[in-house]
TORLUM-199498 format. One record per residue: residue number from 1; residue in one letter; x, y negated, z of N, C-alpha, C, CB in turn. Coordinates in steps of 0.1 Angstrom, whole numbers, plus 5000, padded with zeros to 4 digits. Glycine has a CB too. Example, Ala and Ser with C-alpha at 12.3 -4.5 7.8 and 13.67 -1.06 7.14 Angstrom:
BEGIN
+-----+----+------+------+------+-------+-------+-------+------+------+------+-------+-------+-------+
!   i ! aa ! n.c1 ! n.c2 ! n.c3 ! ca.c1 ! ca.c2 ! ca.c3 ! c.c1 ! c.c2 ! c.c3 ! cb.c1 ! cb.c2 ! cb.c3 !
+-----+----+------+------+------+-------+-------+-------+------+------+------+-------+-------+-------+
!   1 !  a ! 5132 ! 5057 ! 5078 !  5123 !  5045 !  5078 ! 5132 ! 5033 ! 5078 !  5113 !  5045 !  5090 !
!   2 !  s ! 5128 ! 5022 ! 5071 !  5137 !  5011 !  5071 ! 5129 ! 5000 ! 5079 !  5141 !  5006 !  5057 !
+-----+----+------+------+------+-------+-------+-------+------+------+------+-------+-------+-------+
//
This chain:
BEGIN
+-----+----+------+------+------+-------+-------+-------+------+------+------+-------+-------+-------+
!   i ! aa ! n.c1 ! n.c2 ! n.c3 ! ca.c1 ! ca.c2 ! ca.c3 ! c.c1 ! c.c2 ! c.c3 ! cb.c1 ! cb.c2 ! cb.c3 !
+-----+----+------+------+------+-------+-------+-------+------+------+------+-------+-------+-------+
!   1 !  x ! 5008 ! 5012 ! 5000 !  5000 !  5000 !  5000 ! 5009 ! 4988 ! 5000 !  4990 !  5000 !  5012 !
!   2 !  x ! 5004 ! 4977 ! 4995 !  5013 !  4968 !  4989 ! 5005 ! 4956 ! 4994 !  5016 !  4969 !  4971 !
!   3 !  x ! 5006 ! 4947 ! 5006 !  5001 !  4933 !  5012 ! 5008 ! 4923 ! 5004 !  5004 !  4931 !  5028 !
!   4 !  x ! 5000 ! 4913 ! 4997 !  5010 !  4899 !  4992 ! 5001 ! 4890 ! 5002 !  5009 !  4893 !  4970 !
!   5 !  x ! 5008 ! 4880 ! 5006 !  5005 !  4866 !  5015 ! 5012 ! 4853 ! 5008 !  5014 !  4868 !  5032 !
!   6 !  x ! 5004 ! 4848 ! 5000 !  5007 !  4836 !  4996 ! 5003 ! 4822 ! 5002 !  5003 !  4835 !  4985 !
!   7 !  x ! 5011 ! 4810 ! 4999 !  5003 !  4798 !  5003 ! 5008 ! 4786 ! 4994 !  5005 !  4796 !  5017 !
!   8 !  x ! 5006 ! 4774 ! 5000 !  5008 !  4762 !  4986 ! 5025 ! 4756 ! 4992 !  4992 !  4744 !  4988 !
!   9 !  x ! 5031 ! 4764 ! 4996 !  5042 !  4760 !  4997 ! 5055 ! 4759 ! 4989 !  5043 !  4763 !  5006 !
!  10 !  x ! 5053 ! 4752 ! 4978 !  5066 !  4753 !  4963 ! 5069 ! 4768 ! 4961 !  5084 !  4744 !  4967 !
!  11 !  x ! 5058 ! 4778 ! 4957 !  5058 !  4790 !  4953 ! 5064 ! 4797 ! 4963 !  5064 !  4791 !  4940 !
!  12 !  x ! 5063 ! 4799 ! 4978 !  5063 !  4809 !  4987 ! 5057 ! 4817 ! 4985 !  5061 !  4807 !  4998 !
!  13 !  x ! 5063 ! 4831 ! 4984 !  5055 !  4840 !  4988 ! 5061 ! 4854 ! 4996 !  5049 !  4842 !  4976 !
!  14 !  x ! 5054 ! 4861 ! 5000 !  5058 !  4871 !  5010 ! 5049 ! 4885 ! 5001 !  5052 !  4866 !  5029 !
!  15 !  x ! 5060 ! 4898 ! 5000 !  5054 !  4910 !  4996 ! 5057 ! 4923 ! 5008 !  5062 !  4914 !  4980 !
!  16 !  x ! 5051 ! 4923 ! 5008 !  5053 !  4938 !  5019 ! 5046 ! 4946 ! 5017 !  5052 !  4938 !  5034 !
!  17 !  x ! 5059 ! 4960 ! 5013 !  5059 !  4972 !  5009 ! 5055 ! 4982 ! 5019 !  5071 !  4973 !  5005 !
!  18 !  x ! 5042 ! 4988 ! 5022 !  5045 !  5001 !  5032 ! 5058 ! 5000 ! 5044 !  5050 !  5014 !  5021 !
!  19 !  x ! 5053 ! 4988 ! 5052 !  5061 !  4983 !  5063 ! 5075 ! 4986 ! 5060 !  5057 !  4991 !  5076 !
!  20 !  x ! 5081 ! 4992 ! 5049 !  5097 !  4991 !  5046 ! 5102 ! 4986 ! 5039 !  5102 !  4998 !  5045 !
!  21 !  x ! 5094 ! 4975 ! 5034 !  5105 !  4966 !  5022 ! 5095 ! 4951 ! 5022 !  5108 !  4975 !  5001 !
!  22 !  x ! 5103 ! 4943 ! 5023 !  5100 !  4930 !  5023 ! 5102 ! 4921 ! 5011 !  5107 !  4926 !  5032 !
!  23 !  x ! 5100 ! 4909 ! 5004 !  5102 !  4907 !  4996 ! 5098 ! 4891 ! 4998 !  5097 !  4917 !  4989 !
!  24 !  x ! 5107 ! 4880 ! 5001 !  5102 !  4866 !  5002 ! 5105 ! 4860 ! 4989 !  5111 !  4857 !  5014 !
!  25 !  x ! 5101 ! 4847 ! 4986 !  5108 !  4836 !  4975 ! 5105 ! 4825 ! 4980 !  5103 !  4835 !  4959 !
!  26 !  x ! 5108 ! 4814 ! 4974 !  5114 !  4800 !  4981 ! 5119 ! 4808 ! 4994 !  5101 !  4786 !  4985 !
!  27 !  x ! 5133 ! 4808 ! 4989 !  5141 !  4811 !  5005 ! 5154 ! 4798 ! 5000 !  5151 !  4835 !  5008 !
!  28 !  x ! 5155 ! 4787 ! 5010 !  5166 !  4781 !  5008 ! 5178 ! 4786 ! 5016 !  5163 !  4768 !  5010 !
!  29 !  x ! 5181 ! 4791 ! 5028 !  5189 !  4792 !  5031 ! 5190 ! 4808 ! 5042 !  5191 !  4779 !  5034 !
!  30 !  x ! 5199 ! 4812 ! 5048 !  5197 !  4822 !  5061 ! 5206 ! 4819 ! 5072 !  5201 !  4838 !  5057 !
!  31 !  x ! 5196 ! 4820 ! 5087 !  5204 !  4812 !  5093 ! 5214 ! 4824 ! 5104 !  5193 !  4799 !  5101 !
!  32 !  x ! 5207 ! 4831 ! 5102 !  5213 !  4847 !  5112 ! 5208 ! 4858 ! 5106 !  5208 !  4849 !  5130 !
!  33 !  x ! 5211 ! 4870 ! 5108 !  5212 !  4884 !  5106 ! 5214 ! 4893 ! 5111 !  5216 !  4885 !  5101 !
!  34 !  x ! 5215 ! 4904 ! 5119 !  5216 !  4915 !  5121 ! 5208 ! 4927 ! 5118 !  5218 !  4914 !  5130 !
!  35 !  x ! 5208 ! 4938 ! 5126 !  5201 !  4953 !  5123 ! 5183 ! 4952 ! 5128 !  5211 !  4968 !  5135 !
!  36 !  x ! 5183 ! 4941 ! 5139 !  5170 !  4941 !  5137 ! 5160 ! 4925 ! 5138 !  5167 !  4953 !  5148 !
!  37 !  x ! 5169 ! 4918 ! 5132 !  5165 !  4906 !  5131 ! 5168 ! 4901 ! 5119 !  5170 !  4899 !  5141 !
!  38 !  x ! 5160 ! 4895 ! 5113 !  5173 !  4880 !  5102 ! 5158 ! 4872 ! 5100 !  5186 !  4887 !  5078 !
!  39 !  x ! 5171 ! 4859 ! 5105 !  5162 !  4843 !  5103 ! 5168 ! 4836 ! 5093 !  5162 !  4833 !  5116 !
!  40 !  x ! 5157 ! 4831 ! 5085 !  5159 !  4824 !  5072 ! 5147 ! 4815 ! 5067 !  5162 !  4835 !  5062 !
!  41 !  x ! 5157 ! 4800 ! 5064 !  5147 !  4787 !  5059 ! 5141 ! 4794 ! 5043 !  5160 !  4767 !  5056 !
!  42 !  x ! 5130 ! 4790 ! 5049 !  5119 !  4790 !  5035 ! 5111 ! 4775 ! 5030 !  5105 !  4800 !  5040 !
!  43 !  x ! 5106 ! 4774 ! 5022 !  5093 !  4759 !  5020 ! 5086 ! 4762 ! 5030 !  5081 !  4757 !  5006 !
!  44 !  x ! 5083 ! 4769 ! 5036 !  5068 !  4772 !  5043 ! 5079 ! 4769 ! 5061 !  5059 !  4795 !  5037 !
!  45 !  x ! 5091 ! 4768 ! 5064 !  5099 !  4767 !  5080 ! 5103 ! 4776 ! 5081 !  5094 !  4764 !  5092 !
!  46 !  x ! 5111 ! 4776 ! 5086 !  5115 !  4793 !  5091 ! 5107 ! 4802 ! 5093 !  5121 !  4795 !  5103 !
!  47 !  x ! 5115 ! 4817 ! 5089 !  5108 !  4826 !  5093 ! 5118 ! 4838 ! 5097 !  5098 !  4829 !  5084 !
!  48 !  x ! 5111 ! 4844 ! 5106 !  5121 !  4853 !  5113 ! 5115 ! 4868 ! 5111 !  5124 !  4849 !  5129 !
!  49 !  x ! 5123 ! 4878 ! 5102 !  5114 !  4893 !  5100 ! 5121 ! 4903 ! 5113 !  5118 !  4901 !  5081 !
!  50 !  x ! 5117 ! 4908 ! 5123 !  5122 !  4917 !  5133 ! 5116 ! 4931 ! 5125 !  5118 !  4913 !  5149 !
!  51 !  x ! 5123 ! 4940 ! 5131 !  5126 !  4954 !  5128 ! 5133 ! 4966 ! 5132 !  5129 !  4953 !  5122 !
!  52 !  x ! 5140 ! 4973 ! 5126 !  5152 !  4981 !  5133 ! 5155 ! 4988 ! 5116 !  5146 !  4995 !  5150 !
!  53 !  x ! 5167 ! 4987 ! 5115 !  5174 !  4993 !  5106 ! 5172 ! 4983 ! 5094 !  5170 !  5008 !  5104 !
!  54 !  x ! 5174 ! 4969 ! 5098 !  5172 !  4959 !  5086 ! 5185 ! 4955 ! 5076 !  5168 !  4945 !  5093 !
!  55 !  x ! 5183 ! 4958 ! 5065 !  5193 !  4954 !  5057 ! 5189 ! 4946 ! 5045 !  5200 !  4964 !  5054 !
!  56 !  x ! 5197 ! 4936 ! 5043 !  5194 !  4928 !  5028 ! 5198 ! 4927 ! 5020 !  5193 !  4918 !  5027 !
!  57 !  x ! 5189 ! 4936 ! 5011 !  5189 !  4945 !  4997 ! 5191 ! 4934 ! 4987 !  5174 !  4954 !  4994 !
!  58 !  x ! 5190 ! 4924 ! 4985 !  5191 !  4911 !  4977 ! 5188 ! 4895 ! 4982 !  5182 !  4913 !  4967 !
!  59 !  x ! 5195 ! 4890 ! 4978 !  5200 !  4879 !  4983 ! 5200 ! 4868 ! 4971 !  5215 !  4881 !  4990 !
!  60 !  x ! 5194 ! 4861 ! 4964 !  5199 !  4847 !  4960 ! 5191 ! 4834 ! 4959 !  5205 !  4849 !  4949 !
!  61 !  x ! 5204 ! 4828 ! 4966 !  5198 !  4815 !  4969 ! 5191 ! 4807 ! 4958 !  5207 !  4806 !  4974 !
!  62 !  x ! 5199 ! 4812 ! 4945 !  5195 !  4802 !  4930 ! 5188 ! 4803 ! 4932 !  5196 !  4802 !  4917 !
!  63 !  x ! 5179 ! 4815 ! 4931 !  5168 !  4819 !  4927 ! 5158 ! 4815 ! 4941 !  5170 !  4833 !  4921 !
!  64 !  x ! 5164 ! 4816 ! 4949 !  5153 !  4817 !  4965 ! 5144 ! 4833 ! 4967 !  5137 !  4802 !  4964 !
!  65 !  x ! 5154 ! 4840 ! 4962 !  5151 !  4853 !  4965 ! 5155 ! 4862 ! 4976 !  5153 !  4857 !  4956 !
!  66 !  x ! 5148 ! 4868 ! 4990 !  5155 !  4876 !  4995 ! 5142 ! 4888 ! 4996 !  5163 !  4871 !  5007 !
!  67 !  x ! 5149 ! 4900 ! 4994 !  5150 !  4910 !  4995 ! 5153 ! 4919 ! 5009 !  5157 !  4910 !  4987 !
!  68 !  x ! 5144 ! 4930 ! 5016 !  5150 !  4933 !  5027 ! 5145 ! 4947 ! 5032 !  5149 !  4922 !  5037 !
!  69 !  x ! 5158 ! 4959 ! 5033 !  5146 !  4971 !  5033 ! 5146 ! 4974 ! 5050 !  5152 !  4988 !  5021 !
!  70 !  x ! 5141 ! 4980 ! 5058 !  5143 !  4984 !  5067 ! 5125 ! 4986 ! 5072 !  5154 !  4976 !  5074 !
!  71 !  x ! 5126 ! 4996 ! 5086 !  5112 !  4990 !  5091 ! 5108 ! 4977 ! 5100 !  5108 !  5000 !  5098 !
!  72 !  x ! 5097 ! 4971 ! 5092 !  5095 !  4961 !  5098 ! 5087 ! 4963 ! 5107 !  5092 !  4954 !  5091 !
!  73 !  x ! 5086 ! 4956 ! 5117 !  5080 !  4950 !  5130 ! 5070 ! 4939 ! 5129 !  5090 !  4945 !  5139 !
!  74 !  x ! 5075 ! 4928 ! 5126 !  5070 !  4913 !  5127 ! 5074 ! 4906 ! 5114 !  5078 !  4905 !  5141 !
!  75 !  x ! 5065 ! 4900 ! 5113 !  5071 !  4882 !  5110 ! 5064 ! 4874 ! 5113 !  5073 !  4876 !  5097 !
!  76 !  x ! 5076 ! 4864 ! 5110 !  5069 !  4852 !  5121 ! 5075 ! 4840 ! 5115 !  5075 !  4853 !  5139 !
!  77 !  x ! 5066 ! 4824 ! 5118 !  5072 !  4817 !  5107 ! 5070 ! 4803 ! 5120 !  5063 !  4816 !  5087 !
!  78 !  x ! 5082 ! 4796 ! 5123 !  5082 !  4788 !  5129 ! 5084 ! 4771 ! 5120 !  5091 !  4793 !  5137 !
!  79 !  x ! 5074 ! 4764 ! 5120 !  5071 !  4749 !  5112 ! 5085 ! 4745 ! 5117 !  5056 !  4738 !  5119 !
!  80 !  x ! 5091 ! 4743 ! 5127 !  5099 !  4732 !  5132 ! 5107 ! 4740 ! 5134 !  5096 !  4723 !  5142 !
!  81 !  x ! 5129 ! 4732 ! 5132 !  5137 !  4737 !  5136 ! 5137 ! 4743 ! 5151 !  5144 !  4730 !  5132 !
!  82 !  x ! 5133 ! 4727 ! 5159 !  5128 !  4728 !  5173 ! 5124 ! 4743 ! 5182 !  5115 !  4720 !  5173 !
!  83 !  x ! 5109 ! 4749 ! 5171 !  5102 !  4759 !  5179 ! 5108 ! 4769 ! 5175 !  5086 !  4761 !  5178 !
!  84 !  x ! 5123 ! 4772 ! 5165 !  5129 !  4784 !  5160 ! 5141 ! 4784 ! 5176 !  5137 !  4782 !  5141 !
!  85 !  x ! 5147 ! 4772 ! 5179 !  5156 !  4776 !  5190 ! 5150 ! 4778 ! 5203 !  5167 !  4766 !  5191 !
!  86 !  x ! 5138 ! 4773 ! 5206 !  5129 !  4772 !  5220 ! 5131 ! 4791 ! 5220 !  5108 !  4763 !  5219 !
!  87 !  x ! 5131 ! 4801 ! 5212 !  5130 !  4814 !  5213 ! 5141 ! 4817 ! 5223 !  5132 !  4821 !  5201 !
!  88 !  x ! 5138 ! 4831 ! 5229 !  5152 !  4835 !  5241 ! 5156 ! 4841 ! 5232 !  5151 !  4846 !  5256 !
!  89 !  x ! 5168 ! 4837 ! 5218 !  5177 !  4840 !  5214 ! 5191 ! 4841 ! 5220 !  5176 !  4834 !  5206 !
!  90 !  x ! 5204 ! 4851 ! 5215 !  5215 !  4855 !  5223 ! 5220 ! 4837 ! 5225 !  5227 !  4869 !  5213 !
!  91 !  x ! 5218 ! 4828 ! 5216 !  5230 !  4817 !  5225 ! 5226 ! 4811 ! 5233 !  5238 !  4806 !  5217 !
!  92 !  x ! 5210 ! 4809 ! 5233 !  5199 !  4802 !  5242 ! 5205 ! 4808 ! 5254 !  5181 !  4805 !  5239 !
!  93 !  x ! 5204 ! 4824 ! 5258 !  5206 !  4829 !  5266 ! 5222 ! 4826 ! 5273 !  5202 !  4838 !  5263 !
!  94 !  x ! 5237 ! 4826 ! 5266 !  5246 !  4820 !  5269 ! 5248 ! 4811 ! 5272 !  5252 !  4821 !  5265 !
!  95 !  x ! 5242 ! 4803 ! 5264 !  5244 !  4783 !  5271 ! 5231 ! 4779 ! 5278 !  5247 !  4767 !  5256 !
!  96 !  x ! 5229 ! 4786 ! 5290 !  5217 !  4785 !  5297 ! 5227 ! 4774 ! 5307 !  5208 !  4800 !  5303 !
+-----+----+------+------+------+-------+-------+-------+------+------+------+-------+-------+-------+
//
Protein backbone atom coordinates (compact mmCIF):
# COMPACT_ATOMS: atom_id res chain seq x y z
CA UNK A 1 0.00 0.00 0.00
CA UNK A 2 1.35 3.25 -1.11
CA UNK A 3 0.09 6.65 1.20
CA UNK A 4 0.98 10.05 -0.85
CA UNK A 5 0.53 13.40 1.55
CA UNK A 6 0.70 16.44 -0.38
CA UNK A 7 0.33 20.16 0.25
CA UNK A 8 0.82 23.83 -1.35
CA UNK A 9 4.17 24.04 -0.28
CA UNK A 10 6.57 24.70 -3.66
CA UNK A 11 5.83 21.02 -4.72
CA UNK A 12 6.34 19.12 -1.28
CA UNK A 13 5.54 16.02 -1.24
CA UNK A 14 5.80 12.90 0.97
CA UNK A 15 5.41 8.99 -0.43
CA UNK A 16 5.33 6.21 1.92
CA UNK A 17 5.94 2.81 0.89
CA UNK A 18 4.52 -0.12 3.22
CA UNK A 19 6.10 1.66 6.33
CA UNK A 20 9.66 0.92 4.63
CA UNK A 21 10.52 3.44 2.24
CA UNK A 22 10.04 7.02 2.29
CA UNK A 23 10.20 9.27 -0.39
CA UNK A 24 10.25 13.44 0.24
CA UNK A 25 10.78 16.42 -2.54
CA UNK A 26 11.42 19.99 -1.86
CA UNK A 27 14.14 18.86 0.50
CA UNK A 28 16.59 21.89 0.81
CA UNK A 29 18.90 20.82 3.07
CA UNK A 30 19.71 17.76 6.09
CA UNK A 31 20.38 18.80 9.28
CA UNK A 32 21.33 15.31 11.21
CA UNK A 33 21.15 11.65 10.61
CA UNK A 34 21.59 8.49 12.09
CA UNK A 35 20.07 4.66 12.31
CA UNK A 36 17.03 5.86 13.67
CA UNK A 37 16.54 9.37 13.12
CA UNK A 38 17.29 12.02 10.21
CA UNK A 39 16.20 15.65 10.26
CA UNK A 40 15.91 17.61 7.22
CA UNK A 41 14.70 21.34 5.92
CA UNK A 42 11.87 21.05 3.54
CA UNK A 43 9.31 24.12 2.02
CA UNK A 44 6.82 22.78 4.30
CA UNK A 45 9.91 23.34 7.96
CA UNK A 46 11.50 20.69 9.12
CA UNK A 47 10.79 17.40 9.35
CA UNK A 48 12.08 14.69 11.26
CA UNK A 49 11.45 10.74 9.97
CA UNK A 50 12.23 8.31 13.25
CA UNK A 51 12.60 4.62 12.84
CA UNK A 52 15.20 1.91 13.31
CA UNK A 53 17.45 0.69 10.60
CA UNK A 54 17.21 4.12 8.62
CA UNK A 55 19.27 4.62 5.70
CA UNK A 56 19.36 7.23 2.84
CA UNK A 57 18.89 5.51 -0.28
CA UNK A 58 19.08 8.92 -2.31
CA UNK A 59 19.99 12.14 -1.66
CA UNK A 60 19.90 15.26 -3.97
CA UNK A 61 19.75 18.54 -3.13
CA UNK A 62 19.47 19.79 -6.96
CA UNK A 63 16.84 18.14 -7.32
CA UNK A 64 15.33 18.29 -3.48
CA UNK A 65 15.07 14.73 -3.49
CA UNK A 66 15.48 12.37 -0.50
CA UNK A 67 15.02 9.02 -0.54
CA UNK A 68 15.00 6.69 2.74
CA UNK A 69 14.58 2.93 3.26
CA UNK A 70 14.27 1.57 6.69
CA UNK A 71 11.24 0.99 9.09
CA UNK A 72 9.48 3.86 9.76
CA UNK A 73 7.96 5.01 12.99
CA UNK A 74 7.01 8.70 12.75
CA UNK A 75 7.11 11.80 11.01
CA UNK A 76 6.94 14.78 12.10
CA UNK A 77 7.24 18.33 10.72
CA UNK A 78 8.19 21.20 12.87
CA UNK A 79 7.08 25.06 11.24
CA UNK A 80 9.95 26.75 13.18
CA UNK A 81 13.68 26.29 13.61
CA UNK A 82 12.79 27.20 17.34
CA UNK A 83 10.17 24.06 17.94
CA UNK A 84 12.91 21.64 16.05
CA UNK A 85 15.64 22.42 18.98
CA UNK A 86 12.92 22.77 22.01
CA UNK A 87 13.05 18.58 21.35
CA UNK A 88 15.17 16.45 24.14
CA UNK A 89 17.67 16.00 21.36
CA UNK A 90 21.47 14.47 22.27
CA UNK A 91 23.03 18.29 22.47
CA UNK A 92 19.89 19.82 24.19
CA UNK A 93 20.62 17.14 26.63
CA UNK A 94 24.64 17.97 26.92
CA UNK A 95 24.41 21.71 27.13
CA UNK A 96 21.69 21.55 29.69
Amino acid sequence: MTEVLTNEFKGHRVTIEAKRKITVTAVEDIDSFNENEIIFLTTAGMMTVSGQDLHINRLSLEEGILSIDGEIFAIDYADLEEQRTQKSGFFSRVFK
